[in-house]
C-alpha positions in Angstrom: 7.8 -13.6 -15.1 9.1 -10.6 -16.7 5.7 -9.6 -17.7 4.8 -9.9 -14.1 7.3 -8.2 -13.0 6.7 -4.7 -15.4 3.1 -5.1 -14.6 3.9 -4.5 -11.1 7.3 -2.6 -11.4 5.6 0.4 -9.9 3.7 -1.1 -6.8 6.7 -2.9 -6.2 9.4 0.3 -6.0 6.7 2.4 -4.0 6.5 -1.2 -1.8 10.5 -0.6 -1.5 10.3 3.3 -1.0 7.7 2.7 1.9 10.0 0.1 3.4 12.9 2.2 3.9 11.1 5.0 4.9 9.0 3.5 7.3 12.1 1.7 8.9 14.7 4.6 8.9 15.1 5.6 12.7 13.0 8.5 13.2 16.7 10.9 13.6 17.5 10.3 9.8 14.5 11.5 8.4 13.0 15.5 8.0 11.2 16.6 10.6 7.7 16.0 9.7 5.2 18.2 12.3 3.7 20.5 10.2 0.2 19.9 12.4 -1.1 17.5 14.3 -2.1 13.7 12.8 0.1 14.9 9.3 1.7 11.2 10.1 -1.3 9.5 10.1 -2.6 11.2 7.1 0.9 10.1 5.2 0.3 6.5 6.4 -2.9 7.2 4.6 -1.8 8.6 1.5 1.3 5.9 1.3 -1.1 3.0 1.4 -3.8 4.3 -1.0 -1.1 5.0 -3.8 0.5 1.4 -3.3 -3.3 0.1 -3.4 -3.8 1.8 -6.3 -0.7 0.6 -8.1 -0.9 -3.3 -7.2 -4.4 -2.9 -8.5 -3.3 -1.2 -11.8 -0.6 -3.8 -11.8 -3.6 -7.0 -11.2 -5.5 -5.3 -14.1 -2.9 -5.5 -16.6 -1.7 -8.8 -15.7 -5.4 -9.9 -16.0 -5.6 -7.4 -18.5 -8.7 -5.9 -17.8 -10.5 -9.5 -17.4 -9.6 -10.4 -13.7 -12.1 -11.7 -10.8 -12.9 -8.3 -9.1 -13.2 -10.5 -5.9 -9.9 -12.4 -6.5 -8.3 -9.1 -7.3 -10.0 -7.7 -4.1 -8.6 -10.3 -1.8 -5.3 -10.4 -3.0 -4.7 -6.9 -3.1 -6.2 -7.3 0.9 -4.0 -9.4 1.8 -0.6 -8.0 0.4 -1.8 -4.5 1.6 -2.4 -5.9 5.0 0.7 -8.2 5.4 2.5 -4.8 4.3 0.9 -2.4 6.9 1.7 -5.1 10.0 4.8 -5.7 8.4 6.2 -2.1 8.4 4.9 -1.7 12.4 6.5 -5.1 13.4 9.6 -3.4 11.8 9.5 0.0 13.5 8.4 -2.1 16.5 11.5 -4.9 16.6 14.0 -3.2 14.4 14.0 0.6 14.1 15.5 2.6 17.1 13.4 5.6 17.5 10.3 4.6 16.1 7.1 3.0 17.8 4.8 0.6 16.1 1.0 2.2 16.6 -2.4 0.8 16.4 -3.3 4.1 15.1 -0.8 3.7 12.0 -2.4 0.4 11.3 -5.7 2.0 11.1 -4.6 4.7 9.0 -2.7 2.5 6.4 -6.3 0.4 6.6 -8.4 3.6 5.3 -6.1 4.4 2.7 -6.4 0.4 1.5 -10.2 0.9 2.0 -10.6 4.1 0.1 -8.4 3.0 -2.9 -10.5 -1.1 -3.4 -13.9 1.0 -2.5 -12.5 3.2 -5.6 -11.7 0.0 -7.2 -15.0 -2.0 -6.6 -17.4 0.9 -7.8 -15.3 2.1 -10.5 -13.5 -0.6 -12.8 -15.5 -3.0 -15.3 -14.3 -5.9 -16.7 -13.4 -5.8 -19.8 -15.1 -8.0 -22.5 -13.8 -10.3 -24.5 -13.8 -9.9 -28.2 
């Protein structure tokens, strides 16, 4: 468990980070129009790093000898519980904030471009 949880210490504190930001109110946090679709491009970015890191977490818990399509489809499915999961919140329980189709889409190419990174770019390592 504790090896598990170092592994995936880093997917799990940007998991937390995205959380909060994503359910503050929209008062309590900077004001972010620096040009038009800058929110969707941070939906983006947010879900590609946490993509990246729950992979880099799966590959050292595996280390380096995982099921690319196991990894693939758990990684899916965390990332996607996640992005509904933060619009259900700013939906039901953040004053201020509106849940978007749009957001979901955005988190979805930032999941896509980081396992499309991950399927063409990681080999498995060999066992010696």
């Amino acid at each position: 468990m504790l090896r598990f949880l170092i592994n995936y210490a880093w997917a799990i504190i940007w998991g937390l980070l995205m959380l909060l930001l994503m359910g503050l109110p929209s008062d309590d946090l900077p004001n972010t129009n620096y040009f038009v679709g800058f929110d969707k491009l941070a939906h983006c970015g947010f879900f590609f790093v946490f993509t990246v890191l729950l992979l880099k977490g799966s590959i050292m818990q595996s280390k380096g000898r995982g099921s690319k399509v196991k990894t693939f489809a758990i990684v899916l499915l965390v990332t996607s519980s996640l992005a509904f999961g933060t619009e259900a919140i700013q939906l039901y329980f953040s004053f201020g904030r509106m849940a978007d189709w749009w957001d979901i889409f955005a988190d979805y190419m930032g999941i896509g471009m980081a396992l499309l990174s991950y399927i063409l770019l990681h080999q498995k390592r060999q066992g010696y």
